[in-house]
Structure formats: C-alpha cells, structure tokens
C-alpha positions, 0 to 999 in steps of 0.5 A: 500500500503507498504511504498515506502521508506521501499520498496526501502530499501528493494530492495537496499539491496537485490541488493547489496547497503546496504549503500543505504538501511541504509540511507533511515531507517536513514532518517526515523528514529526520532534518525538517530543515533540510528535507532528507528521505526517510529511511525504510520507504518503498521504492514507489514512495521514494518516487511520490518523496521525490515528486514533491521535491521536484514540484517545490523546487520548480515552484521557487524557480530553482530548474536545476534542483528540480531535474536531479529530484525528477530523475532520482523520482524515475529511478525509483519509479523504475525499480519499484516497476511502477506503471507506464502511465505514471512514468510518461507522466513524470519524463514530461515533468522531468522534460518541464524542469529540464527546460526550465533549467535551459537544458532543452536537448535534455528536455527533448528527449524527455518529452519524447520519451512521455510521447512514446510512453503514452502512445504505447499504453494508449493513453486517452486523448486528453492526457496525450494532450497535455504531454504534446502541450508541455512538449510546445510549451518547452520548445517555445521556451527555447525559441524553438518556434518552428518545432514548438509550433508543430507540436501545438497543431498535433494537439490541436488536431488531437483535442478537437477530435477528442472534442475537449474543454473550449478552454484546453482548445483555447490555451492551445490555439492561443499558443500556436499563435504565439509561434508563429508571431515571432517566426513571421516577424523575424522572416518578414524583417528579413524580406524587408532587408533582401528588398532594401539591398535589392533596391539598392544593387539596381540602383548600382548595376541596374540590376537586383537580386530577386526575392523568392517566391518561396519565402514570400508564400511562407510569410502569407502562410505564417500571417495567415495562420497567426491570424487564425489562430489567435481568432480561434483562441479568443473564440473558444476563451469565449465560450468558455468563459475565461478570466478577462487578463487571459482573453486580453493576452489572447486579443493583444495577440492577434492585434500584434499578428495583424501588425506583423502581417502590414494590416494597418486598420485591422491592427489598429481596430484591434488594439483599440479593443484590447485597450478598452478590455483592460480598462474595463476589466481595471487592469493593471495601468502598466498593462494599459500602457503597454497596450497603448504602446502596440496601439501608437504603432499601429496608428503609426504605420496607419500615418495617423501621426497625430493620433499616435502621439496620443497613444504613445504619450498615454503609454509613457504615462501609464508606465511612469505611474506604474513604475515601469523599469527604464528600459521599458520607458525608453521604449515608448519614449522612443516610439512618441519621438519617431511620432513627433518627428514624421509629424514635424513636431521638431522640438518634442520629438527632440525632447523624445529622443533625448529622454528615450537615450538617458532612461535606456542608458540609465537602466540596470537591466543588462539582457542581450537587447540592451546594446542593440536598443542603445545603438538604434536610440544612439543613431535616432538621436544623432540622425535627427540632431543632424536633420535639425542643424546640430552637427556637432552633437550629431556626430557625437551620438551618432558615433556613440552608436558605431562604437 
C-alpha cells in the first residue's frame, strides 16, 4: 500500500496547497530543515518523496534542483516497476524542469520519451494532450518556434477530435499563435532587408537580386495562420468563459499578428479593443500602457501621426505611474519621438529622443537587447540632431552608436 502521508502530499499539491504538501515531507523528514528521505520507504514512495521535491523546487524557480529530484523520482519509479502511465507522466515533468533549467536537448528527449510512453499504453486523448502541450510549451521556451509550433497543431488536431474543454482548445490555439508571431516577424524583417539591398544593387548595376517566391508564400502562410489562430483562441476563451487578463493576452495577440502581417486598420481596430478590455476589466495601468504602446504603432504605420502621439504619450504615462523599469520607458519614449518627428513636431520629438537615450542608458537591466536598443536610440538621436542643424552633437551620438 503507498504511504498515506506521501499520498496526501501528493494530492495537496496537485490541488493547489503546496504549503500543505511541504509540511507533511517536513514532518517526515529526520532534518525538517533540510528535507532528507526517510529511511525504510518503498521504492514507489521514494518516487511520490521525490515528486514533491521536484514540484517545490520548480515552484521557487530553482530548474536545476528540480531535474536531479525528477530523475532520482524515475529511478525509483523504475525499480519499484511502477506503471507506464505514471512514468510518461513524470519524463514530461522531468522534460518541464529540464527546460526550465535551459537544458532543452535534455528536455527533448524527455518529452519524447512521455510521447512514446503514452502512445504505447494508449493513453486517452486528453492526457496525450497535455504531454504534446508541455512538449510546445518547452520548445517555445527555447525559441524553438518552428518545432514548438508543430507540436501545438498535433494537439490541436488531437483535442478537437477528442472534442475537449473550449478552454484546453483555447490555451492551445492561443499558443500556436504565439509561434508563429515571432517566426513571421523575424522572416518578414528579413524580406524587408533582401528588398532594401535589392533596391539598392539596381540602383548600382541596374540590376537586383530577386526575392523568392518561396519565402514570400511562407510569410502569407505564417500571417495567415497567426491570424487564425489567435481568432480561434479568443473564440473558444469565449465560450468558455475565461478570466478577462487571459482573453486580453489572447486579443493583444492577434492585434500584434495583424501588425506583423502590414494590416494597418485591422491592427489598429484591434488594439483599440484590447485597450478598452483592460480598462474595463481595471487592469493593471502598466498593462494599459503597454497596450497603448502596440496601439501608437499601429496608428503609426496607419500615418495617423497625430493620433499616435496620443497613444504613445498615454503609454509613457501609464508606465511612469506604474513604475515601469527604464528600459521599458525608453521604449515608448522612443516610439512618441519617431511620432513627433514624421509629424514635424521638431522640438518634442527632440525632447523624445533625448529622454528615450538617458532612461535606456540609465537602466540596470543588462539582457542581450540592451546594446542593440542603445545603438538604434544612439543613431535616432544623432540622425535627427543632424536633420535639425546640430552637427556637432550629431556626430557625437551618432558615433556613440558605431562604437
């Protein structure tokens, strides 16, 4: 018979009191301050002792003491000859640790490894589901958009014909779109650029490179599935009733997707939904504020300059008062720059771009963005001081941004 004790540790913290499952492990425990095993326990029980372990862990964001406690949970699970089922489950938890801990060659073969376990014990569908979920999510994590991506359709497919929950569809349309964002956005980035060179190689030899075709079918592809997939989320969230700050993830989505895609109008009709959701919904101000953000740059690219200064003022605002990290601030700073600057508005615009350089140079956060956003603030800066007769102080931004 499993331990009673270690079986209610168990169920508490799958129901949501971890607190409750940490106690029972420390009054198990010969050193509660340490949480060391007990002595004399079933191999099995030494798997649900390890489980536990690795869910606190993971709770506390400590990825790497989670791995070693799920892998000692499966070694255990092993030599006890515990069952199929249980042992797919706990190589996907292993998987969620190990990517956690940035270790997504390790996480592969672990999610892999649950797949296969569950597809030869037969699992129903819904737990199948949820193991192909955990496999996106952990490829998403890694950047792995393409691969991820592909995962989150096979559980598509898999869930609608399941019929599942309009929730799980939701969650799960809702993360193919959130692939695909990013894989348009970067492919159309670099079309725009083999465009820019193209242009101007003609101008040069009188002949440029062609684009292929190939690559321009992939992007309307990506746009159009992005699109369908954050409609499809924001159905089903919908039907099923989510909570607000989820269905405003969900909008937000697809407001950025249809950015991506160049849909000007459709963007903007968006964002301004996602704007009142939240503050209907009394969101957070930072959260409005970032949606401001996404709205001024969908008005912008409408060359509906005039109202982009508005959006872009109220986002700076938001995120002032909501205490926003610099780096955060700079970047709407930035935005009202470049909108005051196509406007004509020379001295706000000025006023913009100065204040998006000192709260970028001025922030602490060090991520691998930083030097790219500090040179593009740099050379805006210098590039419009120029424009305005500034040569001097031009040249010392804009050098700052080749250096």
């Amino acid at each position: 018979m499993p331990n009673e004790k270690l079986e209610a540790a168990v169920n508490d913290y799958y129901h949501g009191n971890a607190h409750a499952a940490e106690v029972t492990l420390r009054q198990m425990s010969p050193n509660p301050e340490k949480l060391e095993l007990p002595g004399k326990l079933a191999p099995l029980d030494e798997a649900m002792w390890y489980e536990v372990m690795g869910n606190l862990a993971l709770d506390k964001g400590d990825g790497a003491g989670a791995v070693g406690h799920f892998e000692k949970m499966i070694e255990r699970e092993q030599a006890g000859l515990g069952d199929k089922n249980g042992l797919a489950n706990s190589y996907c938890r292993l998987g969620e640790a190990q990517s956690a801990a940035n270790r997504l060659q390790d996480a592969v073969i672990s999610f892999n490894k649950a797949c296969d376990l569950k597809e030869e014990v037969q699992a129903p569908p819904a737990a199948r589901v949820n193991v192909m979920f955990r496999y996106g999510e952990a490829l998403l994590h890694g950047e792995k958009h393409e691969d991820a991506a592909e995962w989150f359709r096979k559980a598509i497919a898999m869930a609608e014909a399941a019929k599942s929950e309009d929730e799980t569809l939701a969650h799960l349309w809702f993360h193919l779109g959130r692939c695909l964002k990013p894989l348009a956005s970067q492919l159309d980035s670099s079309l725009k650029f083999q465009q820019a060179v193209s242009g101007v190689q003609k101008e040069q030899t009188g002949k440029g490179s062609n684009i292929d075709p190939a690559l321009t079918k992939r992007l309307a592809n990506w746009n159009a599935e992005g699109e369908k997939a954050f409609n499809n989320a924001l159905k089903f969230a919908e039907k099923a009733g989510m909570q607000p700050s989820k269905r405003i993830q969900m909008q937000r989505g697809l407001a950025e997707m249809l950015f991506v895609a160049g849909k000007a109008m459709p963007s903007v009709m968006a964002r301004r939904k996602a704007v009142k959701m939240a503050e209907d919904a009394h969101e957070d101000p930072l959260v409005v504020a970032h949606l401001q953000h996404g709205l001024g740059e969908s008005l912008s690219q409408l060359n509906q300059h005039e109202e982009a200064i508005k959006s872009f003022l109220a986002s700076v605002k938001g995120k002032e008062k909501g205490k926003a990290e610099s780096h955060i601030l700079a970047k709407s700073w930035f935005g009202l720059g470049e909108a005051y600057a196509v406007a004509g508005r020379k001295k706000e615009a000025e006023d913009a771009f100065r204040k998006a350089v000192t709260c970028e140079e001025k922030s602490e956060v060090k991520d691998d963005g930083k030097a790219d956003r500090l040179t593009k603030y740099h050379h805006a800066l210098g590039t419009f001081l120029d424009s305005i007769g500034k040569k001097d102080e031009a040249k010392k931004f804009l050098e700052k941004a080749e250096g």
